[in-house]
N, C-alpha and C positions, 0 to 999 in steps of 0.2 A: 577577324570580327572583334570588332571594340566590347566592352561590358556592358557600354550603355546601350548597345546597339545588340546586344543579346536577348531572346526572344523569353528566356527561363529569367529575365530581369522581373518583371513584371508577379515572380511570384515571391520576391525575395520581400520582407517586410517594411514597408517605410516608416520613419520616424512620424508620429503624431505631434499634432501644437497642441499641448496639454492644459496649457497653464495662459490666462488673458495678459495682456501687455503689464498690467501692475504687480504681475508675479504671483496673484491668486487664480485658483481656479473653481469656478464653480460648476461642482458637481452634479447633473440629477439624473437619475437612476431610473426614477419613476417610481406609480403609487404601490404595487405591487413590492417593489426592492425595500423601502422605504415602510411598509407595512410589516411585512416580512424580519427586519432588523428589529424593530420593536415589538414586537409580539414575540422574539426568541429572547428580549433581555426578559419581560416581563416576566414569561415563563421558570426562565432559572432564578429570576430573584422575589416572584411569589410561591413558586414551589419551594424554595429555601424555607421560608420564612413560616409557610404553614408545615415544613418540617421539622422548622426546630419547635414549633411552637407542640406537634405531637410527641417530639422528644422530650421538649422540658415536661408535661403533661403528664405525661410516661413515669418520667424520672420522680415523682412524687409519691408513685409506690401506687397500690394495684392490682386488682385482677388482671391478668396478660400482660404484666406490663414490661416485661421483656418482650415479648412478641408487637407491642408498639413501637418499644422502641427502634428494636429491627426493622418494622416496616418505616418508621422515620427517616431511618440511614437509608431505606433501600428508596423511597421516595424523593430525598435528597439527592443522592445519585441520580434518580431516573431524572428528573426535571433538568438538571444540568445536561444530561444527555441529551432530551427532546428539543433542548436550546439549542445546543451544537445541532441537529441536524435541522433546524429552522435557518439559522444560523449559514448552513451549506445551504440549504434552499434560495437565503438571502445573494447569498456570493456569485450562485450559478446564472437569477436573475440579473445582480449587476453584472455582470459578462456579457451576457445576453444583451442586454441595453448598453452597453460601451460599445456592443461587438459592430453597428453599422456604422456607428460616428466614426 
């Protein structure tokens, strides 16, 4: 029995045409993917931003102002993380939306 003529052919992966004749390829994902990617940058670069802003705030001296400043660092952190996992929410939709084409 030839390979091509093999019945376990059919689950082996075939090459996709990725890319349009001009050598680009346009992408879409859909509105979900595409919502998703933006709202995880937003996230880590307005939670940055109102963290440094509780940091420098902090850093001016204060009642609690160690205890500010630590929740800055630790706000800081968290936003970048709640990115990443918007971020993995992004990636699993686009998969999902590549996965029929």
């Amino acid at each position: 029995m030839s390979k091509q003529n093999d019945p376990a052919n059919k689950y082996l992966p075939k090459p996709r045409q990725s890319q349009a004749e001009n050598g680009e390829a346009e992408v879409k994902h859909g509105l979900f993917t595409d919502i998703a990617y933006v709202t995880a940058w937003a996230v880590g670069i307005l939670g940055s931003l109102a963290a440094v802003a509780l940091i420098v705030s902090a850093a001016q001296g204060g009642y609690d102002a160690e205890y500010e400043i630590f929740m800055g660092f630790v706000m800081l952190g968290g936003s970048w993380v709640s990115a990443s996992c918007l971020g993995v929410l992004a990636e699993i939709s686009r998969k999902l939306s590549t996965r029929g084409a």
